[in-house]
C-alpha positions as a Markdown table, in Angstrom:
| # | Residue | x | y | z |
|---|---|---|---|---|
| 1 | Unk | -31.2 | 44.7 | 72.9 |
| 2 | Unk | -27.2 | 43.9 | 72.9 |
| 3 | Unk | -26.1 | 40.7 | 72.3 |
| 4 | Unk | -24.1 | 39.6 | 75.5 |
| 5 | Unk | -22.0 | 36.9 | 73.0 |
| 6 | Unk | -18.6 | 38.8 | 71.4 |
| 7 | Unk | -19.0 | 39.2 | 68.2 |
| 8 | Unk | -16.5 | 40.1 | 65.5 |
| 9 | Unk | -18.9 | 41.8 | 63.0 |
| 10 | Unk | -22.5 | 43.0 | 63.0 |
| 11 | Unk | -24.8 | 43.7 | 60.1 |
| 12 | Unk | -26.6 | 47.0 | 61.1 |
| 13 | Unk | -28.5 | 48.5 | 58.2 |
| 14 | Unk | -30.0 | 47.0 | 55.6 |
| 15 | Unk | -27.4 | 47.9 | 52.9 |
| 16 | Unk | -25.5 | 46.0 | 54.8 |
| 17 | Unk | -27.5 | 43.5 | 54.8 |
| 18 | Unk | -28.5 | 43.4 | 50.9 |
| 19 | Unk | -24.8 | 43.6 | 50.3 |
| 20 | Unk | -24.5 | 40.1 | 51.9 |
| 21 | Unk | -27.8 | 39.0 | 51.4 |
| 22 | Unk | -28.6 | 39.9 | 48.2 |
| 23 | Unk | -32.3 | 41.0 | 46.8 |
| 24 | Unk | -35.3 | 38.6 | 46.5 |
| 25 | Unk | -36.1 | 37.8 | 42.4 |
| 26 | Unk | -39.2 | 38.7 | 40.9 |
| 27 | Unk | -41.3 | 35.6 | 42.1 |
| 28 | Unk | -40.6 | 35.8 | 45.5 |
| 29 | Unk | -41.5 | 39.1 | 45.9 |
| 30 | Unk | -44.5 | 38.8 | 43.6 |
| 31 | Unk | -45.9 | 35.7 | 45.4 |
| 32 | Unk | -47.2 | 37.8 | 48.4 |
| 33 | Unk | -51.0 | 37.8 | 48.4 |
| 34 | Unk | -53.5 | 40.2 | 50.5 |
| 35 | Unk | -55.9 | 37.2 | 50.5 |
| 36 | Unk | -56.8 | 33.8 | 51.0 |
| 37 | Unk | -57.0 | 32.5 | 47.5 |
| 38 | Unk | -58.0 | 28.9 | 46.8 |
| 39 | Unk | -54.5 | 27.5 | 47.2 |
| 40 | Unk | -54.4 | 29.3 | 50.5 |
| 41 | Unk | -57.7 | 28.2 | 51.5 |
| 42 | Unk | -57.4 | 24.7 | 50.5 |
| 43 | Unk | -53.7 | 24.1 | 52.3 |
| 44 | Unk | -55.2 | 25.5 | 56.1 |
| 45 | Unk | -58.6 | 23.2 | 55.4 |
| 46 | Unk | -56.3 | 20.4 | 55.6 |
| 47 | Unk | -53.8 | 21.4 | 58.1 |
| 48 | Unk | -53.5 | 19.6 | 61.3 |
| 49 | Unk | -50.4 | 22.1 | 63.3 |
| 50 | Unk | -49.8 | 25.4 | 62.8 |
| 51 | Unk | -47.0 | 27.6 | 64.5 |
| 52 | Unk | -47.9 | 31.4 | 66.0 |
| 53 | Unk | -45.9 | 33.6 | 66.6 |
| 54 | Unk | -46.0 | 37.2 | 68.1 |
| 55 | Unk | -45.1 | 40.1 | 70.3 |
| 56 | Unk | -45.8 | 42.3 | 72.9 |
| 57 | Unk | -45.1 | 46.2 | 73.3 |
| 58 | Unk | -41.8 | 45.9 | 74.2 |
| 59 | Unk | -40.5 | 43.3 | 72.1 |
| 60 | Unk | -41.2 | 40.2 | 73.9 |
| 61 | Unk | -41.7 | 37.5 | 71.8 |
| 62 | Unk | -43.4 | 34.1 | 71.6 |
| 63 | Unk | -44.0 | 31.0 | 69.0 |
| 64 | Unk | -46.8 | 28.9 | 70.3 |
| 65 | Unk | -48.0 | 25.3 | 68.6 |
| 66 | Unk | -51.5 | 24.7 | 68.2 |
| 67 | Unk | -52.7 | 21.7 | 66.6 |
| 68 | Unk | -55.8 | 19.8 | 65.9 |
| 69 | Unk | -57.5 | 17.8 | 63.1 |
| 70 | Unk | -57.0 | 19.0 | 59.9 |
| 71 | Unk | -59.4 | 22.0 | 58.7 |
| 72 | Unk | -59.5 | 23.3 | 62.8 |
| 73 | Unk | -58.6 | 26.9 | 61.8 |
| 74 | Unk | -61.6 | 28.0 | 59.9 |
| 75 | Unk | -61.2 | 30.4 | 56.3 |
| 76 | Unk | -64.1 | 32.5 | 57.2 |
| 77 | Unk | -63.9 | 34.2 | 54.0 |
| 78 | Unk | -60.8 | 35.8 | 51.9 |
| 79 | Unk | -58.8 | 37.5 | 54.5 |
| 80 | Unk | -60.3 | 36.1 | 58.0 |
| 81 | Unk | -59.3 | 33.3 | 59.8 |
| 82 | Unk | -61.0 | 31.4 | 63.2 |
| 83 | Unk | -58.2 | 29.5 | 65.3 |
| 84 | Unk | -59.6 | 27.9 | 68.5 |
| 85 | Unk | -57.2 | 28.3 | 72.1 |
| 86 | Unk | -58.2 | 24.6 | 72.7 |
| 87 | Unk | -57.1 | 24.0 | 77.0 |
| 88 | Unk | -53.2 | 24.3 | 77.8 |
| 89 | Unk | -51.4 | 25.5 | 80.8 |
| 90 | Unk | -53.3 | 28.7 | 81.0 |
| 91 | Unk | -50.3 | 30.6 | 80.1 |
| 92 | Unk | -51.4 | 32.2 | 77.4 |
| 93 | Unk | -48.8 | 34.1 | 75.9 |
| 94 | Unk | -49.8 | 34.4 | 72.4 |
| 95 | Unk | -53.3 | 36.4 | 74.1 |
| 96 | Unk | -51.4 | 38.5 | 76.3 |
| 97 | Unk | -49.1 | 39.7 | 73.8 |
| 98 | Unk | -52.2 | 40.2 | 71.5 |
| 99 | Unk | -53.2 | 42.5 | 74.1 |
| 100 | Unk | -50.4 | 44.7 | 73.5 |
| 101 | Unk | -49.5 | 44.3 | 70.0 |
| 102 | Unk | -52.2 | 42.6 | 67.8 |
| 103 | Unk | -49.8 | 41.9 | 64.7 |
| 104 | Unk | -49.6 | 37.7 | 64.4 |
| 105 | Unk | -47.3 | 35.4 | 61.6 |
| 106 | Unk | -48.3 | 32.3 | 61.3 |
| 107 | Unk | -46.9 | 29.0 | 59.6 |
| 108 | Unk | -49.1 | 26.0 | 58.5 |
| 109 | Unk | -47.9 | 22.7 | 58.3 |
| 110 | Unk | -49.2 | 19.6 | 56.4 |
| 111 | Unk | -47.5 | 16.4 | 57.3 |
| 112 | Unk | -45.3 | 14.9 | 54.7 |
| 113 | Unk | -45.6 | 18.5 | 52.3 |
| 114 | Unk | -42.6 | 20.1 | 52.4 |
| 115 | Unk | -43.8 | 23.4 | 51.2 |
| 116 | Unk | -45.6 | 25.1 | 53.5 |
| 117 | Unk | -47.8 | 28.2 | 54.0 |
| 118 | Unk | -47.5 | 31.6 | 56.2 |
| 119 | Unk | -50.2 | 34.3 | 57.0 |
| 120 | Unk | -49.1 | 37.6 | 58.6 |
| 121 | Unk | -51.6 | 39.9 | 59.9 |
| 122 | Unk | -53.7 | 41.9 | 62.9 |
| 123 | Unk | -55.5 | 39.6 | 65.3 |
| 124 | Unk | -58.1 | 40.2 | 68.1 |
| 125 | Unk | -59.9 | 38.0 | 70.5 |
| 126 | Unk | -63.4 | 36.7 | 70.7 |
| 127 | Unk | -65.8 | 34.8 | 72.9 |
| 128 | Unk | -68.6 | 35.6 | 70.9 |
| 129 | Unk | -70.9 | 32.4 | 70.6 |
| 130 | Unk | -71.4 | 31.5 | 67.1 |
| 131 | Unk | -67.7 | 31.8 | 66.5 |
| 132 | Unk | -66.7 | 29.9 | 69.5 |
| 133 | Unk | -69.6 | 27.2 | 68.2 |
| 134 | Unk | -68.0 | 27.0 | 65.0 |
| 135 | Unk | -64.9 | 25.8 | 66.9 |
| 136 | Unk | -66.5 | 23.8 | 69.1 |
| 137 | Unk | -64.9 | 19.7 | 69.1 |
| 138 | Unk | -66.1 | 16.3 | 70.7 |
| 139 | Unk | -69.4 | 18.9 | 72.3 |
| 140 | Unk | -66.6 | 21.3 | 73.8 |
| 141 | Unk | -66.1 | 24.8 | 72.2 |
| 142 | Unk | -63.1 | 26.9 | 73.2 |
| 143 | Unk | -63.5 | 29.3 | 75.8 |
| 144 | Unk | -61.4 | 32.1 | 73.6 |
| 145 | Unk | -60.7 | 32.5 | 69.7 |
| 146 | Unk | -58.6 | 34.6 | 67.3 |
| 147 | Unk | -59.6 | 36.2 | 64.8 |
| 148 | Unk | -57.2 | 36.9 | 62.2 |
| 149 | Unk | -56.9 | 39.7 | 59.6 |
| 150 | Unk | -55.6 | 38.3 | 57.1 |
| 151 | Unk | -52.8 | 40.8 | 55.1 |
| 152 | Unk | -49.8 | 39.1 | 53.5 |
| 153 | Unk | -50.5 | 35.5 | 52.6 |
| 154 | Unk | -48.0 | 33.2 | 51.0 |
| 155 | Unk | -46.3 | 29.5 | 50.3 |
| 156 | Unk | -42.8 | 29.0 | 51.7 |
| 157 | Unk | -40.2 | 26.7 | 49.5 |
| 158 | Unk | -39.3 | 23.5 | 50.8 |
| 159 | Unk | -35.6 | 24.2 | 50.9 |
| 160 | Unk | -35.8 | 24.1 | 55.1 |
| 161 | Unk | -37.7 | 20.8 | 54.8 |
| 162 | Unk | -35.3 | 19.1 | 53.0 |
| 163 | Unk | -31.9 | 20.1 | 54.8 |
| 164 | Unk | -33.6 | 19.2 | 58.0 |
| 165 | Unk | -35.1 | 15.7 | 56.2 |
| 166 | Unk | -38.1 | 16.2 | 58.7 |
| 167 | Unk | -40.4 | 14.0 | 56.9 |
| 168 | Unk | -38.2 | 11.4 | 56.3 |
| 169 | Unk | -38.4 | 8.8 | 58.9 |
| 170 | Unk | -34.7 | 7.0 | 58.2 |
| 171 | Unk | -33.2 | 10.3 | 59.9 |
| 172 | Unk | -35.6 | 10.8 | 62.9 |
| 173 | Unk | -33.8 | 10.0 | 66.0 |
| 174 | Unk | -36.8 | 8.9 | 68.4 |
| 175 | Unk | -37.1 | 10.0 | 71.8 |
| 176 | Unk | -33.7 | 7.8 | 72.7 |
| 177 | Unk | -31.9 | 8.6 | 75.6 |
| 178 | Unk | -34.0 | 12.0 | 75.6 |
| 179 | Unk | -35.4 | 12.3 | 79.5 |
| 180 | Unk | -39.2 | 12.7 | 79.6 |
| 181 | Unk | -41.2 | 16.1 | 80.5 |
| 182 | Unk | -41.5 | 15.0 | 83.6 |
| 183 | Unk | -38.0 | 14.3 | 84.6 |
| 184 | Unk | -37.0 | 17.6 | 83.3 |
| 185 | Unk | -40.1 | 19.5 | 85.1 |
| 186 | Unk | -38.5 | 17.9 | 88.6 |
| 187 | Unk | -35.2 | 19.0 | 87.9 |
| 188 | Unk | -35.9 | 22.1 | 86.6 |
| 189 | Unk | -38.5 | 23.2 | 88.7 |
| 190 | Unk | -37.7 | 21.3 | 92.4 |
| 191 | Unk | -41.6 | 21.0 | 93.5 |
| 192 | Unk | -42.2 | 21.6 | 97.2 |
| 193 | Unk | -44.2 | 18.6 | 97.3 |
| 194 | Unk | -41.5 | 16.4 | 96.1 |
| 195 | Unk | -43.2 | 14.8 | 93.0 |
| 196 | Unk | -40.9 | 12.3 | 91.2 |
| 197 | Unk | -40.6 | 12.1 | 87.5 |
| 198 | Unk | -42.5 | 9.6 | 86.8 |
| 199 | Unk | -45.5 | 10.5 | 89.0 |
| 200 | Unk | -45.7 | 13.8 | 87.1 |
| 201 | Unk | -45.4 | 12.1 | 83.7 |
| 202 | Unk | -48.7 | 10.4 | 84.9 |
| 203 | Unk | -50.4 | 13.4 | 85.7 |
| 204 | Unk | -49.4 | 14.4 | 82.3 |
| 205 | Unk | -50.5 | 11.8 | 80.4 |
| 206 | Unk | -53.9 | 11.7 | 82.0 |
| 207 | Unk | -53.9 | 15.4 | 81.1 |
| 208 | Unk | -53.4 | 14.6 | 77.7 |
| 209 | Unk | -57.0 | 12.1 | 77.8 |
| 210 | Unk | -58.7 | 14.1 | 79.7 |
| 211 | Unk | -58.2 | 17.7 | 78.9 |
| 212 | Unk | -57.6 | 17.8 | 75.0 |
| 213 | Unk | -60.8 | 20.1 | 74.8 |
């Protein structure tokens, strides 16, 4: 794909790129596991979000959020992982791209850790029972999981985390003057029915009690 924006220079091969970029030192290389060791294990059993991100055949690509209580993606053993769809919008484009193209990266969060921990590997999905049971929250299970084959596994530094200050409260800016999902659905999407702002925001909030799981 072309970038429509001018741009003065482009970086086009990777000896390009290294000449800029440089080469990664010995640890960072090194630090790349092919399993879920303890650390591993231990950081996902007590991570509440997680961030997924894929592709389809022809490049597409998507970053999806999925969060629960901590511990809701399941280590099944040293390279598999169980992550629940819990009920959205039905969209679903992390599953259809899986269709096409089952390679997944994904990046675990722990509130307040600024280090944090990504797993890049195959995925497939599964309705099989016992998994889904194992997922299953407040007497609901998921109607779909992923299953994830686990092959590159490592922790991330925390040098994003603390440029961005994300943790630190003093610098968040609140929602502010920031209009609410509902006032930008209207004006974005113009509903035939006419729905205001703040009528959808209702719906959305009772969506948000009622269809968690």
């Amino acid at each position: 794909m072309t970038v429509t924006y001018p741009l003065a220079t482009t970086i086009t091969t990777e000896e390009q790129l290294r000449d800029v970029l440089g080469y990664p030192g010995e640890g960072a290389v090194s630090k790349e596991l092919s399993v879920i060791d303890r650390h591993a294990r231990y950081f996902i059993e007590r991570s509440p979000f997680a961030l997924l991100s894929s592709a389809n055949r022809a490049g597409r690509c998507d970053s999806s959020p999925k969060g629960d209580e901590p511990g809701f993606v399941k280590v099944l053993d040293d390279t598999t992982l169980l992550i629940p769809d819990r009920p959205g919008n039905r969209r679903g484009d992390t599953l259809s791209n899986l269709l096409e193209n089952p390679q997944l990266g994904i990046l675990f969060l722990i509130p307040d850790v600024e280090e944090t921990l990504r797993v890049n590997g195959s995925a497939a999905m599964t309705t099989d029972p016992d998994l889904l049971a194992m997922c299953e929250h407040r007497g609901k299970a998921p109607k779909i999981a992923i299953v994830v084959d686990a092959q590159e596994v490592y922790f991330h530094c925390a040098k994003a985390f603390k440029r961005s200050g994300l943790w630190k409260p003093d610098t968040w800016i609140g929602r502010g003057e920031l209009p609410t999902l509902g006032q930008i659905m209207v004006e974005q999407i113009k509903f035939e029915n006419g729905i205001s702002g703040d009528a959808l925001n209702c719906e959305i909030e009772e969506a948000y009690v009622k269809n968690l799981y």
